[in-house]
C-alpha positions as CSV (number, residue, x, y, z in Angstrom):
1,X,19.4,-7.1,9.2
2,X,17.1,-9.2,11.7
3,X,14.5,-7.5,12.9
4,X,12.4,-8.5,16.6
5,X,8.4,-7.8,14.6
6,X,9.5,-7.8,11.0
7,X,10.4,-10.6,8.5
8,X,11.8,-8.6,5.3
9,X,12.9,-10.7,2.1
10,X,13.5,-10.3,-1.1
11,X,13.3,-12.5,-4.3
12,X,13.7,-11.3,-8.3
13,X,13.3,-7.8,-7.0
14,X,10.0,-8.6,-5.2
15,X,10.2,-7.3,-1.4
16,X,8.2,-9.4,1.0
17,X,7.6,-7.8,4.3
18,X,6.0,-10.2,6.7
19,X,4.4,-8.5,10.2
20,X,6.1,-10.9,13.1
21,X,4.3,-11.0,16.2
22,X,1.9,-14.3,15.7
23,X,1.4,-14.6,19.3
24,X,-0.5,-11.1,19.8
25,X,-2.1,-11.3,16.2
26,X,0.5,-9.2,15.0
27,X,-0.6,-6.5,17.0
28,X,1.3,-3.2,15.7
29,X,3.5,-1.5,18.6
30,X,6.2,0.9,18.8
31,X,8.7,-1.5,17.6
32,X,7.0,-2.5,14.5
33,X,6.7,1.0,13.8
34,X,10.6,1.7,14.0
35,X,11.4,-1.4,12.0
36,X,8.3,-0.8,9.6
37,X,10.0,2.9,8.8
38,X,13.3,1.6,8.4
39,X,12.1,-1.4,5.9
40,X,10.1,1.1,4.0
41,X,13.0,3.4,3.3
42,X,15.3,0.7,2.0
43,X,12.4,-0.3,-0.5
44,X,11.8,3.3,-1.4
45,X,16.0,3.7,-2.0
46,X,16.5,0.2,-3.3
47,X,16.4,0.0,-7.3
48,X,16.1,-3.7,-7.1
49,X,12.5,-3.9,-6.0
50,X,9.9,-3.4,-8.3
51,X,7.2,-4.0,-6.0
52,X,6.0,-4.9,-2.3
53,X,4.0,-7.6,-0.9
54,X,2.6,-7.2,2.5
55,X,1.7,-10.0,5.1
56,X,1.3,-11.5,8.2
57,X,2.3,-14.4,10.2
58,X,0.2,-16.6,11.9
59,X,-3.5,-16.4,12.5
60,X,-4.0,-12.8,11.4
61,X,-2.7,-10.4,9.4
62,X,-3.0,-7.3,12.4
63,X,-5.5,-7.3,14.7
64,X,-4.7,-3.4,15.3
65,X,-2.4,-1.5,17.1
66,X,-1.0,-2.6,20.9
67,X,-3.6,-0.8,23.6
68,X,-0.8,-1.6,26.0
69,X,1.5,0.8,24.3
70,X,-0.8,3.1,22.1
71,X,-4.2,3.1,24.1
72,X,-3.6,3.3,27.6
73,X,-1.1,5.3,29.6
74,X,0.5,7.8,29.8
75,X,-2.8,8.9,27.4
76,X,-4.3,8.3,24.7
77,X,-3.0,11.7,23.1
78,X,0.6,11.3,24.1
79,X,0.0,7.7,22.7
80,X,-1.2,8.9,19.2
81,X,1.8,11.7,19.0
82,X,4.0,8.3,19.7
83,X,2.8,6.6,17.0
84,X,2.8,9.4,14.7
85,X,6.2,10.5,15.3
86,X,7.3,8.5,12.2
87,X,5.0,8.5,9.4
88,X,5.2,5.1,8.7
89,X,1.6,5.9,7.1
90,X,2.6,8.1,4.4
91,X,5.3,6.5,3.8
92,X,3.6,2.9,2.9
93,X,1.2,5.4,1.0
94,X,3.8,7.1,-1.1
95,X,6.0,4.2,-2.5
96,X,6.2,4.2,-5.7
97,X,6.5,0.5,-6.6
98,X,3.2,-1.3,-6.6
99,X,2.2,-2.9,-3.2
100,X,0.1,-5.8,-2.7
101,X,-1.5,-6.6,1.0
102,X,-2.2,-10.3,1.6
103,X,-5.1,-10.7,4.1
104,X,-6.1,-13.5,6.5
105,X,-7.6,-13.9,9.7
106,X,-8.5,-10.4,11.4
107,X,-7.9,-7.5,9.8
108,X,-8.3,-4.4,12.4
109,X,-8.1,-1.0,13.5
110,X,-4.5,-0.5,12.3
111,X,-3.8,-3.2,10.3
112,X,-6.9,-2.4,7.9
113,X,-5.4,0.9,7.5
114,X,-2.0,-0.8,6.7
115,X,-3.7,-2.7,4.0
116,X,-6.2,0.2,2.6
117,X,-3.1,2.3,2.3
118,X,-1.6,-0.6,-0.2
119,X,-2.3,-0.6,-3.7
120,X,-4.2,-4.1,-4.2
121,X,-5.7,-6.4,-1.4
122,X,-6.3,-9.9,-1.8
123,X,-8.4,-11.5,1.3
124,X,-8.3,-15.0,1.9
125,X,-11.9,-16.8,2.8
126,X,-12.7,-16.4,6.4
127,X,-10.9,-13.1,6.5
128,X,-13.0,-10.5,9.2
129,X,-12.3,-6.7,9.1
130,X,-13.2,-4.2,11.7
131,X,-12.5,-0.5,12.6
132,X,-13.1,-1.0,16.9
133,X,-11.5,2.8,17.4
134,X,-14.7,4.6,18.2
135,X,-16.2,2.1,20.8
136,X,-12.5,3.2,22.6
137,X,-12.9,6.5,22.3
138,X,-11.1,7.9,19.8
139,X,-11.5,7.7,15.4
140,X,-8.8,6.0,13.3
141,X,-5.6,8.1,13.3
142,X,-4.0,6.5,10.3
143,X,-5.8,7.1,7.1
144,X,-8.7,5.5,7.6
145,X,-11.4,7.5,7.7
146,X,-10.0,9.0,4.2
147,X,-9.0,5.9,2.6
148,X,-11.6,3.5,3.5
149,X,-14.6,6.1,2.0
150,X,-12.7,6.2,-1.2
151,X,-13.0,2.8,-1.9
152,X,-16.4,1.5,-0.8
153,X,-19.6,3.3,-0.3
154,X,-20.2,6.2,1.8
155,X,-23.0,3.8,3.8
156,X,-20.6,0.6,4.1
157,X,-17.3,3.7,5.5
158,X,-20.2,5.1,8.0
159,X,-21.6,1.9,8.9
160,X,-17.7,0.4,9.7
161,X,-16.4,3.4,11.1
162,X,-19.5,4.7,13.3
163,X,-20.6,1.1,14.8
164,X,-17.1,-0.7,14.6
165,X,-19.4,-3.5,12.6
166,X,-18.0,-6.9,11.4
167,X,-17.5,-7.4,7.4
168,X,-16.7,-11.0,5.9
169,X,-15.0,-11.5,3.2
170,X,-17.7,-11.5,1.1
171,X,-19.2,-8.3,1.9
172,X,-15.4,-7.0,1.6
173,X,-15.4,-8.1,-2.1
174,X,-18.7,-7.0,-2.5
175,X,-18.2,-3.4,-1.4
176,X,-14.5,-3.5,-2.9
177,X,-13.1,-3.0,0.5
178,X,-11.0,-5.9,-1.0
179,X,-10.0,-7.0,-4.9
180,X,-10.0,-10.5,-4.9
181,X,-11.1,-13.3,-2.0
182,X,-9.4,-16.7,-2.7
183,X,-9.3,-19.8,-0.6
184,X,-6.6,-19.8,1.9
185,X,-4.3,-22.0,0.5
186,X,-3.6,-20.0,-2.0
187,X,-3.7,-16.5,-0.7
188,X,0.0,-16.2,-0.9
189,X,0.8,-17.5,-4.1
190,X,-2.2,-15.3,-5.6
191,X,-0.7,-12.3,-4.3
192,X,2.8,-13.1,-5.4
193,X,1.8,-13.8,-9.4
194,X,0.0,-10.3,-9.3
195,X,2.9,-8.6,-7.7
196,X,4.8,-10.2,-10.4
197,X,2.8,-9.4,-13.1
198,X,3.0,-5.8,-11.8
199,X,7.0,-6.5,-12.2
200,X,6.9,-7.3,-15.5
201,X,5.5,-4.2,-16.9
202,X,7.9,-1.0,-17.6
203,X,9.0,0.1,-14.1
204,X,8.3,4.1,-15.0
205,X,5.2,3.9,-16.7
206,X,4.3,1.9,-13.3
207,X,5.2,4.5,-11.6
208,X,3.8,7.2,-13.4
209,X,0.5,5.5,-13.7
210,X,0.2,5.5,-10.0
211,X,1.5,9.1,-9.8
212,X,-0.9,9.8,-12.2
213,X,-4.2,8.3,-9.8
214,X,-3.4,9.5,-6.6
215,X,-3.0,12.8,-8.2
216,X,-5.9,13.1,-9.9
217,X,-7.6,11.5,-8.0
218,X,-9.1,15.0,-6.1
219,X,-9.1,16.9,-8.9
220,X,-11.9,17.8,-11.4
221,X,-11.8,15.8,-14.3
222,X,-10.4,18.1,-16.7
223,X,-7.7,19.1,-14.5
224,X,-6.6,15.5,-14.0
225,X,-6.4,14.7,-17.9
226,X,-3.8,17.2,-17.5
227,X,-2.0,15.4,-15.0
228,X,-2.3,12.4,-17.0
229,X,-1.0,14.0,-20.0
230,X,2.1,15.5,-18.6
231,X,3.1,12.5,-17.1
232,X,2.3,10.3,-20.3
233,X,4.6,12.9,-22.3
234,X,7.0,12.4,-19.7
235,X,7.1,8.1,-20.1
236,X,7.1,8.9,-24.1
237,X,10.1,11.4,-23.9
238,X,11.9,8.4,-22.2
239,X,11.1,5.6,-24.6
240,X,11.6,7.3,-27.6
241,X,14.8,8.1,-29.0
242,X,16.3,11.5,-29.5
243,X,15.5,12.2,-33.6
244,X,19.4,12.8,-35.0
245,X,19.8,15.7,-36.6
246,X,19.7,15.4,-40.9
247,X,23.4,15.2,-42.2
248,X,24.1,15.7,-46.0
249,X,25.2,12.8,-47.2
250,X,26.4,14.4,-50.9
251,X,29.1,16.4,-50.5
252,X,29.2,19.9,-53.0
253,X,30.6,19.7,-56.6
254,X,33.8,21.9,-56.2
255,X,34.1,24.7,-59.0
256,X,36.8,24.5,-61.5
């Protein structure tokens, strides 16, 4: 199906979903949300893909949402119910395949917390990222002011969130806002041999390793080595095989 802000491929089970709006930066509106939520949903319920790479045409990845549509009238809150009337958010969050976001250009407001909401980000050099939402008068109203401090230091989340400051892309490496910064050339073809390496391991113990972080992830230690061993049991009762029960293979001498 074509889609007016999306480009959605797929190739040996890898599903690349390219943000299409190069002439606004890829400015994330109404529409991208609708066609982001239905992309999403046929990853989640498609058994071919084994994991998601994220990108953007153009000059930028996203340069945030569209004030036009999201900032301005009718208001800011009847904006924000807008957007969240499909959570596109938790969605992206919650898939269980692995997702990699491929960064270039800006990375704002929204489209940061597209990409801090993925599993792995690799940046390309010259890559700028930004959280303006304060200096317009409201905070960041999709995950990032949960995700961003649970990657990178409580100073760095403060100083991006409270002042809207600038970060390169070394400072994003350096405070792991990103994974890996790679020239620009080969941004895409980085991020597609880790999202293929991801694909080549077992699919469920994938998908039980990540159920087993973001699950743990708020829980006291000994709570999450719990989590970890269910689900660990749970990938061992699958790979091993069900023991046969013990048959007698001599038969009784019969009395005479």
């Amino acid at each position: 199906m074509p889609f007016d802000t999306l480009i959605y491929e797929k190739q040996n089970g890898l599903a690349r979903v390219t943000l299409n709006r190069p002439e606004v930066l890829n400015v994330y509106n109404v529409r991208m949300r609708d066609e982001l939520w239905e992309v999403l949903q046929a990853i989640r319920d498609d058994p071919t893909v084994r994991a998601m790479l994220l990108t953007g045409a153009g000059r930028a990845f996203c340069a945030g949402a569209d004030l036009t549509e999201f900032g301005t009238a009718p208001s800011v809150v009847t904006a924000r119910e807008v957007r969240w009337a499909r959570d596109v958010w938790g969605f992206l969050h919650d898939l269980e395949v692995p997702t990699v976001a491929a960064l270039h250009g800006y990375v704002i407001g929204s489209g940061l917390e597209m990409a801090l909401l993925c599993d792995v980000r690799v940046a390309a050099e010259g890559t700028q990222f930004r959280f303006p939402e304060l200096g317009l008068g409201f905070i960041p109203a999709a995950g990032g002011t949960q995700t961003l401090p649970r990657l990178v230091r409580l100073g760095c989340s403060l100083d991006m969130l409270l002042s809207g400051a600038w970060v390169d892309h070394r400072e994003a490496l350096r405070s792991r806002l990103v994974n890996r910064v790679v020239p620009a050339d080969r941004l895409i073809s980085t991020a597609e041999t880790l999202a293929f390496t991801m694909m080549s391991r077992n699919p469920l113990a994938i998908r039980l390793a990540k159920a087993a972080i973001r699950r743990g992830m708020e829980l006291p230690l000994n709570e999450g080595l719990q989590v970890e061993m269910r689900l660990a049991q749970r990938l061992l009762n699958q790979v091993q095989p069900t023991p046969r029960p013990r048959v007698n293979r001599f038969k009784p001498r019969r009395r005479s």
